[in-house]
C-alpha atoms as a printed R data frame, in Angstrom:
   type eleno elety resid chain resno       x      y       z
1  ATOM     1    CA   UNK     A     1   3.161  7.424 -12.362
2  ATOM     2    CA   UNK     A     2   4.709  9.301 -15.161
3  ATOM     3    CA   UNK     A     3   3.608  7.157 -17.663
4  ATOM     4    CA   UNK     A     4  -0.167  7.122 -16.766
5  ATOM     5    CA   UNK     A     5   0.660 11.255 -15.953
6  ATOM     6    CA   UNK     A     6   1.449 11.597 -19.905
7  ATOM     7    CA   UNK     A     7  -1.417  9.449 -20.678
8  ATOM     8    CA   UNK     A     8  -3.856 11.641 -18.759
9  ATOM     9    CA   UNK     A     9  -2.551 14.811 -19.851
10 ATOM    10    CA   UNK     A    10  -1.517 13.924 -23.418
11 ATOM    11    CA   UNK     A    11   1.920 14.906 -22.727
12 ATOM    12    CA   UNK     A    12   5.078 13.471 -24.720
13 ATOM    13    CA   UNK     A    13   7.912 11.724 -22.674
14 ATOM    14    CA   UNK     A    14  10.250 15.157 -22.402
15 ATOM    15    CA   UNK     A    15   7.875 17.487 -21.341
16 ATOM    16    CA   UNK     A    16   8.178 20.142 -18.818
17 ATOM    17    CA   UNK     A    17   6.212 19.866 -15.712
18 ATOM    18    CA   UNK     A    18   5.235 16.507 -14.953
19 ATOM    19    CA   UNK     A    19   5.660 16.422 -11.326
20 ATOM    20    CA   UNK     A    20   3.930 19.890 -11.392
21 ATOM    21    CA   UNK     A    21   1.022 18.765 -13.316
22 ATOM    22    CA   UNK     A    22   1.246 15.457 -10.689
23 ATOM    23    CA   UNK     A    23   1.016 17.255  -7.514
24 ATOM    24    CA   UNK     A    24  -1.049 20.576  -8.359
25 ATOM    25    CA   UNK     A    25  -3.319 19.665 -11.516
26 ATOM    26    CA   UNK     A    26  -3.958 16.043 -10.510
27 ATOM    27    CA   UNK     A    27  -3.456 16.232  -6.742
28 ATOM    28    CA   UNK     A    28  -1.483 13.088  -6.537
29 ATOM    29    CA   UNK     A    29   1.330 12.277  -3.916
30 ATOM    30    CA   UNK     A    30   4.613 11.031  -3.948
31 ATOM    31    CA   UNK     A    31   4.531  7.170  -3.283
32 ATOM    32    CA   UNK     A    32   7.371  7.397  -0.572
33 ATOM    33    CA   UNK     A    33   4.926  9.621   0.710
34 ATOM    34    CA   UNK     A    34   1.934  7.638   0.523
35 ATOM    35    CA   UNK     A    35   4.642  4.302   2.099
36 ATOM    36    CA   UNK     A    36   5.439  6.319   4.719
37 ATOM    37    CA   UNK     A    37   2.207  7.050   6.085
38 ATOM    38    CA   UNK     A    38   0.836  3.176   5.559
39 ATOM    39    CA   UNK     A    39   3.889  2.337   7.696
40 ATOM    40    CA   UNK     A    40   2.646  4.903  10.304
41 ATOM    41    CA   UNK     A    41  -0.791  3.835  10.398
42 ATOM    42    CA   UNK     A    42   0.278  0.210  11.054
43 ATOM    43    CA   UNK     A    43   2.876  0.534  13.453
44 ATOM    44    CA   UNK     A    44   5.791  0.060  11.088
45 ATOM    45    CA   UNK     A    45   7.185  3.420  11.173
46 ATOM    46    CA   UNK     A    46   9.380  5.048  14.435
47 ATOM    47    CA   UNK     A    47   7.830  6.131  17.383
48 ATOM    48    CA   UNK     A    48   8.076  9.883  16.494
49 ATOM    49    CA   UNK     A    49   6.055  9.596  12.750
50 ATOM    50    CA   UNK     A    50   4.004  7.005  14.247
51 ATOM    51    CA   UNK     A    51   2.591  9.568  16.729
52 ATOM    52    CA   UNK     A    52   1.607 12.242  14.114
53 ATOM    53    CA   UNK     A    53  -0.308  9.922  11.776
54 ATOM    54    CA   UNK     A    54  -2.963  8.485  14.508
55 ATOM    55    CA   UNK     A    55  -6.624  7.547  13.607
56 ATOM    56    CA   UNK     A    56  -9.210 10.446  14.659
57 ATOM    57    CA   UNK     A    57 -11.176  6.623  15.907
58 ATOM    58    CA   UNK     A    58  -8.146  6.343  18.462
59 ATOM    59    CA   UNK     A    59  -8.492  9.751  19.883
60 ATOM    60    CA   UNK     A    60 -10.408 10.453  23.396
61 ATOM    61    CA   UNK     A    61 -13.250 12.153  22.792
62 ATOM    62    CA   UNK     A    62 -13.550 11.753  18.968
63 ATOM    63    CA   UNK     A    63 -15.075  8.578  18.834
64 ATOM    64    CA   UNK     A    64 -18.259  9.558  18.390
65 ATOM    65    CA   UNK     A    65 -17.446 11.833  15.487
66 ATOM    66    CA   UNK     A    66 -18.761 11.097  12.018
67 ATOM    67    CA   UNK     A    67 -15.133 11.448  10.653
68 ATOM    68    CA   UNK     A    68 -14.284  8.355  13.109
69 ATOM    69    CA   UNK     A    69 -15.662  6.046  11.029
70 ATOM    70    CA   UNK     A    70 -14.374  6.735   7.199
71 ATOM    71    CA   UNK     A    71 -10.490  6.094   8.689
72 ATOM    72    CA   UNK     A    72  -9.148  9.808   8.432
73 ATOM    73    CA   UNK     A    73  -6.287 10.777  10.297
74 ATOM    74    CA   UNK     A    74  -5.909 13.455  13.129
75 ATOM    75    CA   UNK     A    75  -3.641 16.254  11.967
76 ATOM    76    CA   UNK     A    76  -1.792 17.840  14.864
């Protein structure tokens, strides 16, 4: 990621700010992060992370909603 950061941003290898320019210029997340929450969404993670990432298809109620069908998660 901070190879194809420098690429993007034409930055050399010792510059300042990479995981700045990462999380608040490009908007991209940690991978642990982005691991974490694949494990959640397919049962892989502990109960108590597994309950906070749930499908917004799964949820009473908010199956009908348009946002039930593009796979986005309910934020509690």
């Amino acid at each position: 990621m901070n190879a194809a950061t420098r690429l993007i941003t034409n930055t050399w290898n010792f510059d300042c700010g990479l995981k700045y320019m990462q999380r608040h210029v490009l908007h991209w997340l940690d991978i642990s992060l982005c691991v974490t929450v694949y494990k959640c969404v397919h049962g892989m993670a502990p109960g108590y992370l597994s309950e906070l990432c749930r499908p917004v298809s799964a949820l009473q109620g908010c199956r009908h909603l348009r946002s039930a069908g593009h796979a986005h998660l309910d934020f509690p």
